[in-house]
N, CA, C and O atoms as a Tripos MOL2 file, in Angstrom:
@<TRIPOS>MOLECULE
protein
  272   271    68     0     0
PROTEIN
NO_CHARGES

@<TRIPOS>ATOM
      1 N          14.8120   17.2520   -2.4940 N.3       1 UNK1
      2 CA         13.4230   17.3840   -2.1140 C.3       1 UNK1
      3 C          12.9000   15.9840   -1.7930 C.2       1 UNK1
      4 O          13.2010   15.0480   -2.5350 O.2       1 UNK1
      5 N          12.2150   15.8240   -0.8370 N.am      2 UNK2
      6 CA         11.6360   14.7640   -0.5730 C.3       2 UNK2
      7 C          10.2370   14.8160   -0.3970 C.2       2 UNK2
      8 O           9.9060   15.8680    0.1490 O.2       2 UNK2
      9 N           9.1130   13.9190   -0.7100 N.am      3 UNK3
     10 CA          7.6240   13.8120   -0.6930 C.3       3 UNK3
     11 C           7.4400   12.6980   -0.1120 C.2       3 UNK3
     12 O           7.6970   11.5710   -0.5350 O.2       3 UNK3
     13 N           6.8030   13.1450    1.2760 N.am      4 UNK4
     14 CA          6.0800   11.4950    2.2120 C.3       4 UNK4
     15 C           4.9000   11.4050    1.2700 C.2       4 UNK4
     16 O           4.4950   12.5040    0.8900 O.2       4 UNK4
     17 N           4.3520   10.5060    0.8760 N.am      5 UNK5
     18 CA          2.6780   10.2320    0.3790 C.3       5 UNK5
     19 C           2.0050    9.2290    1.6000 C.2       5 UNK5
     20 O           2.7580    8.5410    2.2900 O.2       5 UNK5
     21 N           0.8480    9.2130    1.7600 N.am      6 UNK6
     22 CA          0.2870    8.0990    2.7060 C.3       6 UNK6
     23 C          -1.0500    8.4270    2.5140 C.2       6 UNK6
     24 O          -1.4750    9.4870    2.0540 O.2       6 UNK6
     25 N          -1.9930    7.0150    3.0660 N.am      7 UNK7
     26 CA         -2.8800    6.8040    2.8660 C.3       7 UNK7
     27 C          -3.7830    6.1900    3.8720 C.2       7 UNK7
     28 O          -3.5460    5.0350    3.5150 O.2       7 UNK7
     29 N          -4.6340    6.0400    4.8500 N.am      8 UNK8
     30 CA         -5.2840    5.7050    5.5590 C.3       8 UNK8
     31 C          -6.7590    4.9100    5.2740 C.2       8 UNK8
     32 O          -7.7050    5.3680    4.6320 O.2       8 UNK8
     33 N          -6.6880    3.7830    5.8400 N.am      9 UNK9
     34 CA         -7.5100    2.7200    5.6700 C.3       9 UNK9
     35 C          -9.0550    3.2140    4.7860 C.2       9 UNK9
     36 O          -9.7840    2.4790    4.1190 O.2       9 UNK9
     37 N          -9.1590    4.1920    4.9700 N.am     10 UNK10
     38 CA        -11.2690    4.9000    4.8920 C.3      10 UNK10
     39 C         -10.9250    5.5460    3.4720 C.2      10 UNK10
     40 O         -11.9030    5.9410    2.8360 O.2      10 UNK10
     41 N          -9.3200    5.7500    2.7290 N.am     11 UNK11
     42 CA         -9.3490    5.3730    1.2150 C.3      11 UNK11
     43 C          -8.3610    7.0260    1.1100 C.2      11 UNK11
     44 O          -7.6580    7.2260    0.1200 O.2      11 UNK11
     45 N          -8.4480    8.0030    2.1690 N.am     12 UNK12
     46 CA         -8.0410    9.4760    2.0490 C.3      12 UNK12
     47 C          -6.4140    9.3070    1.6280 C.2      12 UNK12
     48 O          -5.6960    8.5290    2.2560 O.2      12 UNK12
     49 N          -6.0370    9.9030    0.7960 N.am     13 UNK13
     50 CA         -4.5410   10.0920    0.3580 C.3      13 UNK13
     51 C          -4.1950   11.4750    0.7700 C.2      13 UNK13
     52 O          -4.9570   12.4290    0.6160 O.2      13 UNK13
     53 N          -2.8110   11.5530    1.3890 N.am     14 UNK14
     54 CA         -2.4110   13.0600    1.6640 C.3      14 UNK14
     55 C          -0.8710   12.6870    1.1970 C.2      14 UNK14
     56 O          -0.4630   11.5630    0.9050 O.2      14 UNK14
     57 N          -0.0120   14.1020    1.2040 N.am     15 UNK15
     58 CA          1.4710   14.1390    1.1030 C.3      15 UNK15
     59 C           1.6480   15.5180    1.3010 C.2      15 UNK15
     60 O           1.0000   16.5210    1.0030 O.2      15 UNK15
     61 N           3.1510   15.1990    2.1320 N.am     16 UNK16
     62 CA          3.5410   16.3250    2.8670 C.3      16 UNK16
     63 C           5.2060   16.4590    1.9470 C.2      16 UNK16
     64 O           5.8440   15.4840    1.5500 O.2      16 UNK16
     65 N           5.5060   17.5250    1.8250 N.am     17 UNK17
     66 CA          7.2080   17.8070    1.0670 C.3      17 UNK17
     67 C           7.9850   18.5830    2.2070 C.2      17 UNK17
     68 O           7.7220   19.6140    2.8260 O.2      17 UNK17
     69 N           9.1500   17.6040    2.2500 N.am     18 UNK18
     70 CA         10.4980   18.1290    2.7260 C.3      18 UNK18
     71 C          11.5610   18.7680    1.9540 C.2      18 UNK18
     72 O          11.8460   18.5540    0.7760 O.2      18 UNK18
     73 N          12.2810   19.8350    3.0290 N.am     19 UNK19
     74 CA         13.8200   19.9240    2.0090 C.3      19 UNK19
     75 C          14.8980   19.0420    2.5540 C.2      19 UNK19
     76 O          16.0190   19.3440    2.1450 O.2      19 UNK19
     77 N          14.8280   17.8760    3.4980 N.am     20 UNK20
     78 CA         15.7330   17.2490    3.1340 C.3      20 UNK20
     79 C          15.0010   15.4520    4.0170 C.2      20 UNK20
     80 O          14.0640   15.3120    4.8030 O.2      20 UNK20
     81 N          15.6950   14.6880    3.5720 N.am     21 UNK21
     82 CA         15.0770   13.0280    4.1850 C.3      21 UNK21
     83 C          15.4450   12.7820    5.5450 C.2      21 UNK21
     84 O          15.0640   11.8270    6.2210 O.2      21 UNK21
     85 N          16.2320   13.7290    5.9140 N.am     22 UNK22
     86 CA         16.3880   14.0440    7.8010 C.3      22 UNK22
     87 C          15.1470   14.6720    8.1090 C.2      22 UNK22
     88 O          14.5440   14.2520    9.0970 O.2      22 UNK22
     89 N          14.5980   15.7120    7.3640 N.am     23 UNK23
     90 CA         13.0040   16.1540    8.1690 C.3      23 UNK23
     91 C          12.0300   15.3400    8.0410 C.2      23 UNK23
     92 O          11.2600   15.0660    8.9610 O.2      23 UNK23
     93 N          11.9550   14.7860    6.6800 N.am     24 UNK24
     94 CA         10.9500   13.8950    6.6840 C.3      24 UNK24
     95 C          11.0170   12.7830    7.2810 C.2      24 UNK24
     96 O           9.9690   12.2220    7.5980 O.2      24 UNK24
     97 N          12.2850   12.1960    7.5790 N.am     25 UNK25
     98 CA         12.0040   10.9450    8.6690 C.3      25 UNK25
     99 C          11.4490   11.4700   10.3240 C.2      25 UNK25
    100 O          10.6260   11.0840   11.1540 O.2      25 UNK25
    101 N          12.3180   12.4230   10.2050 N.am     26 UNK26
    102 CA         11.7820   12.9830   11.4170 C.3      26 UNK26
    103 C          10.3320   13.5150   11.8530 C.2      26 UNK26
    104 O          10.0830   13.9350   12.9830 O.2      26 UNK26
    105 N           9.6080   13.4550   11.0230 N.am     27 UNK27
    106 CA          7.9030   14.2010   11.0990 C.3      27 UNK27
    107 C           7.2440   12.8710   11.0130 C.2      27 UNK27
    108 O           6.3330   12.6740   11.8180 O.2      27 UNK27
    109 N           7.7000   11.4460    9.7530 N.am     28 UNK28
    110 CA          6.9120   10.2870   10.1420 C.3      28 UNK28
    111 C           7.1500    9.5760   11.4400 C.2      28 UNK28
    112 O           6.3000    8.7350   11.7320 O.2      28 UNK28
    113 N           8.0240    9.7320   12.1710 N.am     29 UNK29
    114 CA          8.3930    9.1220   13.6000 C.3      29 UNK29
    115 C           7.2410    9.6020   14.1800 C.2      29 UNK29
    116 O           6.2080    8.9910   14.4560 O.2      29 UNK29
    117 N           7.6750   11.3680   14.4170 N.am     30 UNK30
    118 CA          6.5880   12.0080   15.3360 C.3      30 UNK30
    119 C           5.1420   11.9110   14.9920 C.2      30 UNK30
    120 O           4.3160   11.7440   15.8900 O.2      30 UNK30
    121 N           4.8020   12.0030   13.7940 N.am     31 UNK31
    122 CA          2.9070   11.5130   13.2580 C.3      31 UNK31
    123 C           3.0140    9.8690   13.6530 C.2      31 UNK31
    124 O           2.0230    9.1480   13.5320 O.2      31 UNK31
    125 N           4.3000    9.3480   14.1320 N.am     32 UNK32
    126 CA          3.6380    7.3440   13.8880 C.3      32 UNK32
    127 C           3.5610    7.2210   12.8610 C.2      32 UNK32
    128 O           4.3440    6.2830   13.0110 O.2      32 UNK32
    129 N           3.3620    7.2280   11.7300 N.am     33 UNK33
    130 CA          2.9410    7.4960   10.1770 C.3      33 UNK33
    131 C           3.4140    5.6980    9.8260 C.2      33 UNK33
    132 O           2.6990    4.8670    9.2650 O.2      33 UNK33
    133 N           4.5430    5.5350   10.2590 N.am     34 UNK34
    134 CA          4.9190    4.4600   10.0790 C.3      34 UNK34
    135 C           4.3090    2.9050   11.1140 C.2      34 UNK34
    136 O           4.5560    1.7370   10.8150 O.2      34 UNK34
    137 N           3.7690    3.2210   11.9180 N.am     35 UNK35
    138 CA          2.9920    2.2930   12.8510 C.3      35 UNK35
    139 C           2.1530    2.5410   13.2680 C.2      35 UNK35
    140 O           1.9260    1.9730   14.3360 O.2      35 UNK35
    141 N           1.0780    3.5600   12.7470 N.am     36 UNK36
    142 CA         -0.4190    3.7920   12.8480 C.3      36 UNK36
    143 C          -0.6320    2.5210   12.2770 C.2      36 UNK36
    144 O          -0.0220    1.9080   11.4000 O.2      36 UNK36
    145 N          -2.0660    2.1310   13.2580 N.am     37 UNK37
    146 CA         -2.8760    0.7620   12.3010 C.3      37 UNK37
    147 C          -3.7810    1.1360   11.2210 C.2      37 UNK37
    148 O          -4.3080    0.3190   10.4650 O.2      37 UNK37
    149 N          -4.0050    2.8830   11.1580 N.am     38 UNK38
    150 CA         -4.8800    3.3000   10.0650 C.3      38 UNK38
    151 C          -4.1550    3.9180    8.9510 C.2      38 UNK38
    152 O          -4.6600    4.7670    8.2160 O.2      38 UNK38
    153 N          -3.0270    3.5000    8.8500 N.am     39 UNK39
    154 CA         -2.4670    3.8510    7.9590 C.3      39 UNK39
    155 C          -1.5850    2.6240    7.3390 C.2      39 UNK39
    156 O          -0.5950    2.0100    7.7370 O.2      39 UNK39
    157 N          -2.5900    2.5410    5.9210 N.am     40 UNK40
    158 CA         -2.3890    1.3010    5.3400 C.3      40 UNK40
    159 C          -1.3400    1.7680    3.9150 C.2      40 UNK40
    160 O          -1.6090    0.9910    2.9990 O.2      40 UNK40
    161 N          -0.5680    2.4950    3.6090 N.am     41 UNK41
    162 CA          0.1290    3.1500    2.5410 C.3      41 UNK41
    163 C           0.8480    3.5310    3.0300 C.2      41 UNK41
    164 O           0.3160    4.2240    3.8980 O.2      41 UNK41
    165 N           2.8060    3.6430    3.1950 N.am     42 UNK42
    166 CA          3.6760    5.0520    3.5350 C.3      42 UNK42
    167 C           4.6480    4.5520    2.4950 C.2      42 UNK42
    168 O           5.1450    3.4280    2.4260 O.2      42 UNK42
    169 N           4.9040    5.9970    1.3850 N.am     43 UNK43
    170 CA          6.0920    5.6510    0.5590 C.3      43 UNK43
    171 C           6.3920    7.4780    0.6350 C.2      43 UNK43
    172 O           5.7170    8.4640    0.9290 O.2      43 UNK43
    173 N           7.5410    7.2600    0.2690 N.am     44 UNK44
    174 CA          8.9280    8.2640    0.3910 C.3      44 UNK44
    175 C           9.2690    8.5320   -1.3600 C.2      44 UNK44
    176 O           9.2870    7.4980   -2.0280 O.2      44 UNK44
    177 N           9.3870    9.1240   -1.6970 N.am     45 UNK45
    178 CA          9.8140    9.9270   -2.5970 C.3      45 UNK45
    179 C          10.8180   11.0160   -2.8340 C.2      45 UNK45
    180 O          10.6160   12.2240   -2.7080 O.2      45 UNK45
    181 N          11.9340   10.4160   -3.1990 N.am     46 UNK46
    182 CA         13.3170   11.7140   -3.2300 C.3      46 UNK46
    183 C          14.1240   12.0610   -4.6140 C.2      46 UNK46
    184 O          14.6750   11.2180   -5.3210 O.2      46 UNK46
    185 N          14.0890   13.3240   -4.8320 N.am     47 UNK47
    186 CA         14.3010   13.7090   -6.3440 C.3      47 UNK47
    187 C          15.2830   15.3130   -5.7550 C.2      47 UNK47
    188 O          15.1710   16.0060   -4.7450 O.2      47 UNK47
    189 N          16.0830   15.3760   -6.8030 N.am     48 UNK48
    190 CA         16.6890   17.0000   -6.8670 C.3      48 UNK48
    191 C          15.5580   17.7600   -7.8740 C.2      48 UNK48
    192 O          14.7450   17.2930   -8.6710 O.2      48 UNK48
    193 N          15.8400   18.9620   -7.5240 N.am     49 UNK49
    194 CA         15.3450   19.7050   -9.0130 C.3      49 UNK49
    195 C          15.7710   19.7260  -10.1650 C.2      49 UNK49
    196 O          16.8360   19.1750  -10.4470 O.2      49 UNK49
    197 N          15.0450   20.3500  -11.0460 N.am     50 UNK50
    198 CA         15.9120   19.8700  -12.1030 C.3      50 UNK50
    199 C          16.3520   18.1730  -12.8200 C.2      50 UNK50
    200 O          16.9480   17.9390  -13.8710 O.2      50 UNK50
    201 N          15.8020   17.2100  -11.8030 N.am     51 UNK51
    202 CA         16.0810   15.7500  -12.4500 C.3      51 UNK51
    203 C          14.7800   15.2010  -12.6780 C.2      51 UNK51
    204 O          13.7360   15.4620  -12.0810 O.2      51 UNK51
    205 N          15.0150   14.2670  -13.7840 N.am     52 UNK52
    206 CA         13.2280   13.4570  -13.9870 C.3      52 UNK52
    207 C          13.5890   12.3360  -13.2780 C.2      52 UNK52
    208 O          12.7750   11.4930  -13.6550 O.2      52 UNK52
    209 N          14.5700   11.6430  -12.2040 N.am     53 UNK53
    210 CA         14.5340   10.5850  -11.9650 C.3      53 UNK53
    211 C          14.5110   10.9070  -10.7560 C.2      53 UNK53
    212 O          15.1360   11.7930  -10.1740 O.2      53 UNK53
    213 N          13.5230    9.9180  -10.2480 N.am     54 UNK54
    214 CA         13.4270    9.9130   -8.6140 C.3      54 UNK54
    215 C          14.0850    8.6850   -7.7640 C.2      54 UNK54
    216 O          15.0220    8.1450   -8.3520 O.2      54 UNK54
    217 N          13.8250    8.2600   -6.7430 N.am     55 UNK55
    218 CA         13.9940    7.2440   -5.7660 C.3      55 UNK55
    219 C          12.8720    7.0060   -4.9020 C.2      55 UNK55
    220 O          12.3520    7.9360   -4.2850 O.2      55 UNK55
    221 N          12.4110    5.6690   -4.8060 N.am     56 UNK56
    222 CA         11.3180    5.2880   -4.4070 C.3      56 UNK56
    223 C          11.2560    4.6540   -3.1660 C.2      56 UNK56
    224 O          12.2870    4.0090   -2.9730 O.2      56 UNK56
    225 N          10.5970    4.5930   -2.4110 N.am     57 UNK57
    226 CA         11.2240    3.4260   -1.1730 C.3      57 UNK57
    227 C           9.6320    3.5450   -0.4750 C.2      57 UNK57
    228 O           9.2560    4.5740    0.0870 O.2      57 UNK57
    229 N           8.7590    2.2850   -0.6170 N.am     58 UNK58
    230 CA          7.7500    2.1070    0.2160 C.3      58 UNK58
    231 C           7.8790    1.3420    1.1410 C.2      58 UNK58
    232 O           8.4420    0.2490    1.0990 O.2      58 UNK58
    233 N           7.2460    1.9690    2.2790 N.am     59 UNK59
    234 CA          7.5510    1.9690    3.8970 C.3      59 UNK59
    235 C           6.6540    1.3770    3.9280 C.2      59 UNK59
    236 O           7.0910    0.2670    4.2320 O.2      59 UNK59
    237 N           5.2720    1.2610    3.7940 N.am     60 UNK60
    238 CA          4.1090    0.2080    3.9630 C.3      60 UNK60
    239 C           3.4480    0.1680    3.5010 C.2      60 UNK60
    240 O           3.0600    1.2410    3.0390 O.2      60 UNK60
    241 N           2.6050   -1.1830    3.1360 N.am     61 UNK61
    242 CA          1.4170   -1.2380    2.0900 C.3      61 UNK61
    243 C           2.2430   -1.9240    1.0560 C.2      61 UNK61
    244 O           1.7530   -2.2940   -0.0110 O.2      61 UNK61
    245 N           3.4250   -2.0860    1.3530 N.am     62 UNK62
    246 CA          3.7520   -2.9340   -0.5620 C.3      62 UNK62
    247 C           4.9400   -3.1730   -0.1680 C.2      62 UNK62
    248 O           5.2510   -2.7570    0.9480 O.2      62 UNK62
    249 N           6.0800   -4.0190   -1.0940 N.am     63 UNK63
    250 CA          7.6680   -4.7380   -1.0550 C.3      63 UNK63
    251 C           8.2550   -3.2410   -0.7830 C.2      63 UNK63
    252 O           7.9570   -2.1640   -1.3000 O.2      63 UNK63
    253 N           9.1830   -3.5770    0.2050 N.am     64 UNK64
    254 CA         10.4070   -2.0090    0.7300 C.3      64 UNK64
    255 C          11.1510   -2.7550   -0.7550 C.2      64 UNK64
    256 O          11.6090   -3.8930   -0.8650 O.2      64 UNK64
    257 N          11.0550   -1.4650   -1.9740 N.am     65 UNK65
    258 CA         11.9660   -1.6150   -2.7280 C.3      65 UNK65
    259 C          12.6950    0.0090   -3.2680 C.2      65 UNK65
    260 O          11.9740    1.0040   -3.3340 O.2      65 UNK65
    261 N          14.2700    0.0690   -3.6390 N.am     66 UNK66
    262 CA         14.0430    1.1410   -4.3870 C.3      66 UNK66
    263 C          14.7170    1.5460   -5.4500 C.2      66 UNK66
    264 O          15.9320    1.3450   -5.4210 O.2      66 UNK66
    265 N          14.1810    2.1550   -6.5510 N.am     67 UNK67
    266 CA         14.1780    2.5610   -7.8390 C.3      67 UNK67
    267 C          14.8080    3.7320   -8.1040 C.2      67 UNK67
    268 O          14.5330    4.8380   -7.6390 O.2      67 UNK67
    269 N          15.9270    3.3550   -9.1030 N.am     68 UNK68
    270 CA         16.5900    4.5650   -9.3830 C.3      68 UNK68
    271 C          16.8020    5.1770  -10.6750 C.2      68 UNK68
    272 O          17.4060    6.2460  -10.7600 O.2      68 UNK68
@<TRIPOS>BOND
     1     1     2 1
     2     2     3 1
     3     3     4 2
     4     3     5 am
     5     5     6 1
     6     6     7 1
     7     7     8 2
     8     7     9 am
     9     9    10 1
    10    10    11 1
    11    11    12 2
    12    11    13 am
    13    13    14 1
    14    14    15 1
    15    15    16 2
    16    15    17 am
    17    17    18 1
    18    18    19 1
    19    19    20 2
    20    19    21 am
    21    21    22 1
    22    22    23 1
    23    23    24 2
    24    23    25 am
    25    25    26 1
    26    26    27 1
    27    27    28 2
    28    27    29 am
    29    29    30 1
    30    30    31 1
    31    31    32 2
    32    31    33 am
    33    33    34 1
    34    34    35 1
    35    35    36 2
    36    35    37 am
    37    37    38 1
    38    38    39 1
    39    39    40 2
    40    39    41 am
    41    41    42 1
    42    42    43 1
    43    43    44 2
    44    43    45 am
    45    45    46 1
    46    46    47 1
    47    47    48 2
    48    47    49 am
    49    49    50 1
    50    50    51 1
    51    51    52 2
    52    51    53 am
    53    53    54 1
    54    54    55 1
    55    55    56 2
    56    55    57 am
    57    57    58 1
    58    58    59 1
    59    59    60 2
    60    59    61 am
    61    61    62 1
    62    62    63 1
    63    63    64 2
    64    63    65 am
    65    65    66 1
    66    66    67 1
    67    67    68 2
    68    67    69 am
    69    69    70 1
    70    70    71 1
    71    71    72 2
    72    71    73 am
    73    73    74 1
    74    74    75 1
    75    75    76 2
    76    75    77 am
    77    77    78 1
    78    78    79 1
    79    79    80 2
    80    79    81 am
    81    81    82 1
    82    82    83 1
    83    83    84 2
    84    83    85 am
    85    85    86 1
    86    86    87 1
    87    87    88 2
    88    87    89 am
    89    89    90 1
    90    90    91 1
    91    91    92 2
    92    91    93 am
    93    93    94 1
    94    94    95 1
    95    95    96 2
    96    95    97 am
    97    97    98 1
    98    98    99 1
    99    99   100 2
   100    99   101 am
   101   101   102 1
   102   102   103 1
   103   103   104 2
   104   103   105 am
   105   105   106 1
   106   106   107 1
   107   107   108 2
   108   107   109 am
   109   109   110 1
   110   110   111 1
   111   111   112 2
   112   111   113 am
   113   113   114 1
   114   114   115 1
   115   115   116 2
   116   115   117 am
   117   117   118 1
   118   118   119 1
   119   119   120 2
   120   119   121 am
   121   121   122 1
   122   122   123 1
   123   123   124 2
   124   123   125 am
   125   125   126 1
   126   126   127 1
   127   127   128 2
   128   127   129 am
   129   129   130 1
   130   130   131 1
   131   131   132 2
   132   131   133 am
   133   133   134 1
   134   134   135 1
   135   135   136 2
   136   135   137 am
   137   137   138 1
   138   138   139 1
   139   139   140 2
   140   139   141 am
   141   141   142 1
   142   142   143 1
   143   143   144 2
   144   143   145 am
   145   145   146 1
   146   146   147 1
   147   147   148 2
   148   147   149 am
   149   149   150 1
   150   150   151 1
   151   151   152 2
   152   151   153 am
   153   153   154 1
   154   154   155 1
   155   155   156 2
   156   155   157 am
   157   157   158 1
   158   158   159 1
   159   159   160 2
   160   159   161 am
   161   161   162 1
   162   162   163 1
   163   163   164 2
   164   163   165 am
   165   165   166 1
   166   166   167 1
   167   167   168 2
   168   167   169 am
   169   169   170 1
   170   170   171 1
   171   171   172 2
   172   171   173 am
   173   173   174 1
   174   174   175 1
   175   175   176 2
   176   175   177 am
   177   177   178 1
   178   178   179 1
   179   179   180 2
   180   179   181 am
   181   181   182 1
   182   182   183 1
   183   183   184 2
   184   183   185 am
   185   185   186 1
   186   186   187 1
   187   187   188 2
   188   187   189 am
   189   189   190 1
   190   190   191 1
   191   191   192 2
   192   191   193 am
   193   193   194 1
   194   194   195 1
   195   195   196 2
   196   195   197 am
   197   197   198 1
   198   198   199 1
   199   199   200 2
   200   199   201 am
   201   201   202 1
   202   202   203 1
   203   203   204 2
   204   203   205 am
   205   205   206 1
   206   206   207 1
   207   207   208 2
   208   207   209 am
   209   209   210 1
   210   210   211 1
   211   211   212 2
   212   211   213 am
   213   213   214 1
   214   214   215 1
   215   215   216 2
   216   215   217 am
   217   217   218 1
   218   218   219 1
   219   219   220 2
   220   219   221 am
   221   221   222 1
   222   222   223 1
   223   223   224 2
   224   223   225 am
   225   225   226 1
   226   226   227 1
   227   227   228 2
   228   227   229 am
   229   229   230 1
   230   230   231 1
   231   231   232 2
   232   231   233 am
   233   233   234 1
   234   234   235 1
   235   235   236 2
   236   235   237 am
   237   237   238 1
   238   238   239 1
   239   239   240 2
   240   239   241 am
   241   241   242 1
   242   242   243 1
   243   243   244 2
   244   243   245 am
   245   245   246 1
   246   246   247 1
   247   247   248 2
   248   247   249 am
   249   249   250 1
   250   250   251 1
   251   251   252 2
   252   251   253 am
   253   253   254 1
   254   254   255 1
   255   255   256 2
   256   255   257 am
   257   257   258 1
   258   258   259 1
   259   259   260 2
   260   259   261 am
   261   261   262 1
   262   262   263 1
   263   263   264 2
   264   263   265 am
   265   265   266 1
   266   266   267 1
   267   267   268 2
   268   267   269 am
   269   269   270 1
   270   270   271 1
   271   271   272 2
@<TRIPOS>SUBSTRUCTURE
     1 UNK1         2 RESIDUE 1 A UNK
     2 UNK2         6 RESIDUE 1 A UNK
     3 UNK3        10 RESIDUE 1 A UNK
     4 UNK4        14 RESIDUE 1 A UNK
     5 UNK5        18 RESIDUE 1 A UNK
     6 UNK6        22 RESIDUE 1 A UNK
     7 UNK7        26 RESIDUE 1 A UNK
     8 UNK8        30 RESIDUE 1 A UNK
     9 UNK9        34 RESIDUE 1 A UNK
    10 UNK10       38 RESIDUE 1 A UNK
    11 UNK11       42 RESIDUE 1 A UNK
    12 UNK12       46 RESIDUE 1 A UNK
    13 UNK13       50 RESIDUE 1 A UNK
    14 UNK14       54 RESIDUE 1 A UNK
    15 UNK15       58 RESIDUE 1 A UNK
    16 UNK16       62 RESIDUE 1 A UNK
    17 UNK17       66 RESIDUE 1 A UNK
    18 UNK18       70 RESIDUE 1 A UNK
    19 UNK19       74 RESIDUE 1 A UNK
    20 UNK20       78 RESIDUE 1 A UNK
    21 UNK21       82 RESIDUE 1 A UNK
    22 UNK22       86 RESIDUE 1 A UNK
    23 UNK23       90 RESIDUE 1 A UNK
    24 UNK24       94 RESIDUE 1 A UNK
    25 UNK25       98 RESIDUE 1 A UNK
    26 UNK26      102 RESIDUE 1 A UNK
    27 UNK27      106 RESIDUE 1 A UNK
    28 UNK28      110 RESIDUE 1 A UNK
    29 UNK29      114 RESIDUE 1 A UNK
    30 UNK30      118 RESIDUE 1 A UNK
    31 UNK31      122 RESIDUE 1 A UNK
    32 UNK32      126 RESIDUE 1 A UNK
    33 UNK33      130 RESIDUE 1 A UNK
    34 UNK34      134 RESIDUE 1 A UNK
    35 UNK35      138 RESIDUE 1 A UNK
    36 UNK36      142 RESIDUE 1 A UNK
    37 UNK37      146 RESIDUE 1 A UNK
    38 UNK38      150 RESIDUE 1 A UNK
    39 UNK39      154 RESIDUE 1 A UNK
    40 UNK40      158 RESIDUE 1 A UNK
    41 UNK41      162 RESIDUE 1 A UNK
    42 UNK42      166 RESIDUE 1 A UNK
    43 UNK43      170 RESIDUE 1 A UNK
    44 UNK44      174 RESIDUE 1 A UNK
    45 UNK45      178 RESIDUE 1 A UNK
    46 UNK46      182 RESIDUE 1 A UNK
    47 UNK47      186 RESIDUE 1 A UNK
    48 UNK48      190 RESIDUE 1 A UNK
    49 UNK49      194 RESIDUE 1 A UNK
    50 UNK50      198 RESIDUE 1 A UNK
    51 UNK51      202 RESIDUE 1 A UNK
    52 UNK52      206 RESIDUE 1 A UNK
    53 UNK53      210 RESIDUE 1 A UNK
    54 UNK54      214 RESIDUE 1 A UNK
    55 UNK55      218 RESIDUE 1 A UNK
    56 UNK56      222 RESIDUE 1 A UNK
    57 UNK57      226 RESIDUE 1 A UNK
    58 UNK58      230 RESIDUE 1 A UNK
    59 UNK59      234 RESIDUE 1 A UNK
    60 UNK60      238 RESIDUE 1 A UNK
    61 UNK61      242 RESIDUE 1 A UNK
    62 UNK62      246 RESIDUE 1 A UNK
    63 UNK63      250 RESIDUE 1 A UNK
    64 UNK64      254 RESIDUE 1 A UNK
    65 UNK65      258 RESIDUE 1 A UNK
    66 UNK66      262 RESIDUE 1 A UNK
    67 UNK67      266 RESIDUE 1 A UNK
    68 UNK68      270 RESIDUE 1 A UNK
């Protein structure tokens, strides 16, 4: 499972869930999500079910790092 989160400059937070990190890259390409200028936040979120540990990876707004 994967969760885009993002956030746009005027403060609004949204997130959209994938079933896999091929759709979700594929939907932030097509929204721009990643090179809108009003979009000051994009992080990625990927977890199975069933696990408490995720993987983190912010795309903008903060250090590309990720946590496992």
């Amino acid at each position: 499972m994967v969760r885009i989160d993002w956030q746009f400059s005027n403060g609004h937070k949204w997130f959209k869930e994938f079933d896999s990190a091929e759709e979700a890259g594929q939907w932030v390409r097509m929204c721009q999500l990643d090179t809108h200028p009003s979009v000051t936040y994009l992080n990625v979120v990927t977890w199975e079910p069933g696990e408490l540990e995720s993987s983190v990876n912010i795309l903008k707004g903060g250090v590309v790092y990720e946590q496992h």
